[in-house]
N, C-alpha and C positions, 0 to 999 in steps of 0.2 A: 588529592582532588583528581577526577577525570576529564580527559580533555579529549575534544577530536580531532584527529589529524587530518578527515577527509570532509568538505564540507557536507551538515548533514540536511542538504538537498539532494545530493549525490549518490549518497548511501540509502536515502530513504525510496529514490526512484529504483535503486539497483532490486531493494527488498519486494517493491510493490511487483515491481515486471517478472521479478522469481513467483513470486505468489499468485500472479496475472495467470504465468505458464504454466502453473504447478496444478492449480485448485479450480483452474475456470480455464484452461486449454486454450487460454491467450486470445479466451473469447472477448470482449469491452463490454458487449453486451450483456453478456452472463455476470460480467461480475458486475454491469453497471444496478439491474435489473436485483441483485443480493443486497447491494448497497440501499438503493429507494426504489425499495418497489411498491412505489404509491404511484413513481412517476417513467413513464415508460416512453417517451415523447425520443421521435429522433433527434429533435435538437437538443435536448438533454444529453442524450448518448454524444453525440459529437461532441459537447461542451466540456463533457466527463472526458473523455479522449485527451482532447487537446489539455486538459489543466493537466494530465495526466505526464504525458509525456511534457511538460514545460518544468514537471514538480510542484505546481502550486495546489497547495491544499490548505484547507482552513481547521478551522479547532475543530468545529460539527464531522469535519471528512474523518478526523483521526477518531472523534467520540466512537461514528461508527465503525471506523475497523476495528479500534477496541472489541465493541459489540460483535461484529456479524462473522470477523475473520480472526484468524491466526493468530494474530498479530497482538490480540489481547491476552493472548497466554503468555507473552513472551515479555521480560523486565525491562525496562528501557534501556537499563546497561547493557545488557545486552543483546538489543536492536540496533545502538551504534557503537557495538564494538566489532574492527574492524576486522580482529582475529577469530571470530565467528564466519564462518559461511553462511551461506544462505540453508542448503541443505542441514547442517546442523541445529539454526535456529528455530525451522520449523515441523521437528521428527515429532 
């Protein structure tokens, strides 16, 4: 059985802010704007912001990164496995 040794709030924050830097130039905007772009409101972008860096996310946030990012291509075992890099996960 797989276990995590790093809690995975931790790792999931580490992943999103590589992918924040990587794919949207650490824009919030840009990637808030990929994620709902139905809803473009600054108080949405702020709201996005702050869950962001706290790590709170809900089942619908991950549906869409599934959908819109990276991050669907990639197996959950190895999203939190620890001896992945970041760079590696998302070549």
């Amino acid at each position: 059985m797989f276990e995590f040794d790093l809690p995975t709030d931790e790792i999931l924050k580490r992943r999103l802010r590589y992918l924040l830097m990587t794919e949207y130039d650490g824009n919030i905007s840009k990637f808030y704007r990929k994620m709902y772009p139905q809803d473009v409101e600054l108080n949405g972008i702020a709201r996005f912001e702050f869950y962001l860096k706290r790590g709170q996310y809900n089942h619908n946030f991950f549906r869409l990164l599934a959908e819109k990012t990276k991050v669907g291509e990639v197996p959950l075992r190895r999203l939190f496995d620890l001896d992945v890099n970041n760079e590696d996960l998302f070549k």
